[in-house]
Wavefront OBJ file of the C-alpha trace (Angstrom):
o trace
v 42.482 33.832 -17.880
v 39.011 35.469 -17.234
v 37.570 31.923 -18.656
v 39.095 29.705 -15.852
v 38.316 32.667 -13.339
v 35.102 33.358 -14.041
v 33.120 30.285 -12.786
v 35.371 29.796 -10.156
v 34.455 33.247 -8.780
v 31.018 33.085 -8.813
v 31.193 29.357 -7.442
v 33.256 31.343 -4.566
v 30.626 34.091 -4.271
v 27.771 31.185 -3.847
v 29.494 29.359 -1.217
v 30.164 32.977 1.136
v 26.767 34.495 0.558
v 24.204 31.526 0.059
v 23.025 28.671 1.609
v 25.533 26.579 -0.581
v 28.297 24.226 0.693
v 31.590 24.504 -1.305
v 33.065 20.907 -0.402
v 29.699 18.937 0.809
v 27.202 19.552 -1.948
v 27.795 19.728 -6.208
v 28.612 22.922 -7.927
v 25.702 22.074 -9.699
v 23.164 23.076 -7.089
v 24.057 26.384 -7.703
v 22.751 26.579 -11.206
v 19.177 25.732 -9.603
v 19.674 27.866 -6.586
v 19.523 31.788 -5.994
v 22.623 32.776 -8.257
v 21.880 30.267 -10.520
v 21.292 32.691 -13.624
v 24.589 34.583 -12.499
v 26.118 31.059 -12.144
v 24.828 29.272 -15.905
v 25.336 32.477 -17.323
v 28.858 32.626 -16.262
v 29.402 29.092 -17.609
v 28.011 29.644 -21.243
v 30.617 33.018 -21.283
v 33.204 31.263 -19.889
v 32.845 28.164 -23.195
v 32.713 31.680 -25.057
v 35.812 32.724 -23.791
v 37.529 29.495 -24.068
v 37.281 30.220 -28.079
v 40.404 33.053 -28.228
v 42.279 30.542 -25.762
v 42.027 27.631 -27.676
v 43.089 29.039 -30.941
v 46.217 30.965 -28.834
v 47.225 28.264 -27.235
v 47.205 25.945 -30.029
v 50.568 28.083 -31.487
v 52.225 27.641 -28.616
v 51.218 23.875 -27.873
v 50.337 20.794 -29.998
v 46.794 19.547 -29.278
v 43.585 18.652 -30.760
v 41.822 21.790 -31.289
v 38.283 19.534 -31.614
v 38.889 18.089 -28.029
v 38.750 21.599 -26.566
v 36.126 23.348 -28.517
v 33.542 19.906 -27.538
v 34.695 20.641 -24.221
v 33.709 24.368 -24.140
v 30.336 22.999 -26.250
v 29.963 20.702 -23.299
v 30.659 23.670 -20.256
v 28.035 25.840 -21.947
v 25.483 22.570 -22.111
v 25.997 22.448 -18.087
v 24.808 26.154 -17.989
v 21.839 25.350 -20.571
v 20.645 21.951 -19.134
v 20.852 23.018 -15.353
v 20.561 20.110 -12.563
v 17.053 19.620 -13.146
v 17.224 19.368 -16.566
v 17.336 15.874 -17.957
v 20.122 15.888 -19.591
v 22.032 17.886 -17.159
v 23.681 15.015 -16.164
v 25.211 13.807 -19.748
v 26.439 17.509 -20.487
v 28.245 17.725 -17.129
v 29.950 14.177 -17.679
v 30.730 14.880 -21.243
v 32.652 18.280 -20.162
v 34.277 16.383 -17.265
v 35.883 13.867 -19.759
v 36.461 16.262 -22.331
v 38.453 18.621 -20.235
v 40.469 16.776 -18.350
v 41.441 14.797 -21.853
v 42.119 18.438 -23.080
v 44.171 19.047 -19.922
v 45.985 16.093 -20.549
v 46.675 16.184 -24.768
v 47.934 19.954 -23.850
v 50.344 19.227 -21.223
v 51.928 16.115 -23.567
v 52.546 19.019 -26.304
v 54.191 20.966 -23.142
v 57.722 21.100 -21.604
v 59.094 20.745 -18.321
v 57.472 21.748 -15.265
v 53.969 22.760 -17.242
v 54.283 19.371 -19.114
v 54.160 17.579 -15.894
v 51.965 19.546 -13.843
v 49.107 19.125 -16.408
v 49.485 16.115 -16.944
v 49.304 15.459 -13.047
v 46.372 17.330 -13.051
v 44.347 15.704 -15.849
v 45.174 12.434 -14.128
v 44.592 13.212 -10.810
v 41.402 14.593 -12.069
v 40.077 11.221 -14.019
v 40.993 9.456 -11.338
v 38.593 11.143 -9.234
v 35.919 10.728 -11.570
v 35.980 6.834 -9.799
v 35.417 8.398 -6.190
v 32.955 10.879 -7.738
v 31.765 13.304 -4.708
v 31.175 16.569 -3.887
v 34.761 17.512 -2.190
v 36.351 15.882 -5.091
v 34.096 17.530 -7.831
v 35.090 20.769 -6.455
v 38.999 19.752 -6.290
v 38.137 18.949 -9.828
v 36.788 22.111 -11.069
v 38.491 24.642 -9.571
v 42.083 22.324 -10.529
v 40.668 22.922 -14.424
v 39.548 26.555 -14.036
v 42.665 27.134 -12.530
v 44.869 25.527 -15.154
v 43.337 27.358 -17.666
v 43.798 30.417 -15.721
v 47.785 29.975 -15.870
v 48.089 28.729 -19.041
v 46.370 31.972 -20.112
v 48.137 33.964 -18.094
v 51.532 32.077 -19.337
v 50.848 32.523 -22.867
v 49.257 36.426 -22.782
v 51.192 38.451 -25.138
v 53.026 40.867 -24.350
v 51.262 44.612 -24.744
v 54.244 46.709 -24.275
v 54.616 48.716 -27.541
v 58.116 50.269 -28.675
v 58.632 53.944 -28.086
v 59.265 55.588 -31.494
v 61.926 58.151 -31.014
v 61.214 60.067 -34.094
v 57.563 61.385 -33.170
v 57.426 64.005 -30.515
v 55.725 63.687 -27.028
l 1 2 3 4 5 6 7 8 9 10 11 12 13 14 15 16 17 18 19 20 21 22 23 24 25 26 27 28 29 30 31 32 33 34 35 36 37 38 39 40 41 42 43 44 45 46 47 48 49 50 51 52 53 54 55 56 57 58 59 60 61 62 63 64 65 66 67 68 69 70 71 72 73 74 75 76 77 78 79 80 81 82 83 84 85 86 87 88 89 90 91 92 93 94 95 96 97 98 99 100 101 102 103 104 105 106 107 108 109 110 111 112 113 114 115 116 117 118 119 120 121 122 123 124 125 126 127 128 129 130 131 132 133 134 135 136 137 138 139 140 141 142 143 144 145 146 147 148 149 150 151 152 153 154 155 156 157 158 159 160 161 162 163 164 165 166 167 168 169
C-alpha cells in the first residue's frame, strides 16, 4: 500500500506548499524543484517497496513477474535521472509503458469487478499516453499509485493471531 501512497503523498505535499501546479505542470518538475530530494527519494523507495508486492501478489494473481520488477527498475530511474537529466525522459516513458502493461496483465489474471476495473484503468491510462499533458499525466499517476494502493490493501494478510486457550493471561 505504502508503495502506491508514497509518491502520491509527497506529489500532494508539493502541490499545497510549493510553487508547483498539480494539473498544469508535470510531476516531474518536482524532482528538480524544492522537494525534489524528498520527491526522487520517495520514488526509488517506492520501486523498493514494489519488490514484497510483486512477489505477494503474484500468488494471488497470474502475471509476468519481469513486467513489474522493469517497471519498479524504471520508477526508481525517474528518481535517479531527474527532469534535467538526459535520459530522464526515456526512464519516465519506459515506467509509463511498463506499468500500465503491468496494470493491465494483472487485472486479466483478476476476477470480477477488480478484473475490470484494472483493466479500465491500464487502458484508459495508454490511451492517454496519445493526449500526453500535464492534467492527464497526473490522472495517470495517481490512477497507478492508487491501484497499487488497493490491490495491496486487498491482498494484506490477515494479522489476527488465534488465542491459545491453554497458556494463561
Amino acid at each position: 500500500m505504502i508503495a502506491g501512497i508514497l509518491p502520491l503523498s509527497i506529489i500532494l505535499i508539493a502541490s499545497a506548499s510549493t510553487e508547483f501546479s498539480l494539473f498544469s505542470e508535470y510531476i516531474s518538475d518536482i524532482g528538480v524543484g524544492p522537494l525534489s530530494l524528498i520527491f526522487n527519494s520517495s520514488l526509488v523507495l517506492s520501486a523498493i517497496l514494489i519488490i514484497p508486492f510483486v512477489l505477494k501478489a503474484r500468488m494471488h494473481y497470474k502475471y509476468s513477474t519481469i513486467l513489474f520488477l522493469a517497471a519498479a527498475v524504471s520508477l526508481a530511474a525517474v528518481g535517479i535521472f531527474p527532469l534535467t537529466s538526459e535520459f530522464h525522459s526515456i526512464v519516465a516513458g519506459t515506467f509509463f509503458v511498463l506499468a500500465f502493461a503491468s496494470v493491465l496483465f494483472a487485472g486479466l489474471g483478476m476476477k470480477g469487478r477488480k478484473k475490470n476495473i484494472s483493466i479500465a484503468v491500464a487502458i484508459l491510462c495508454a490511451t492517454g499516453l496519445i493526449f500526453f499533458n500535464p492534467f492527464i499525466e497526473t490522472l495517470q499517476v495517481f490512477s497507478v499509485g492508487i491501484w497499487v494502493a488497493a490491490v495491496g490493501f486487498l491482498n494484506r494478510k490477515k494479522t489476527t493471531s488465534p488465542v491459545r486457550k491453554d497458556v494463561p493471561l
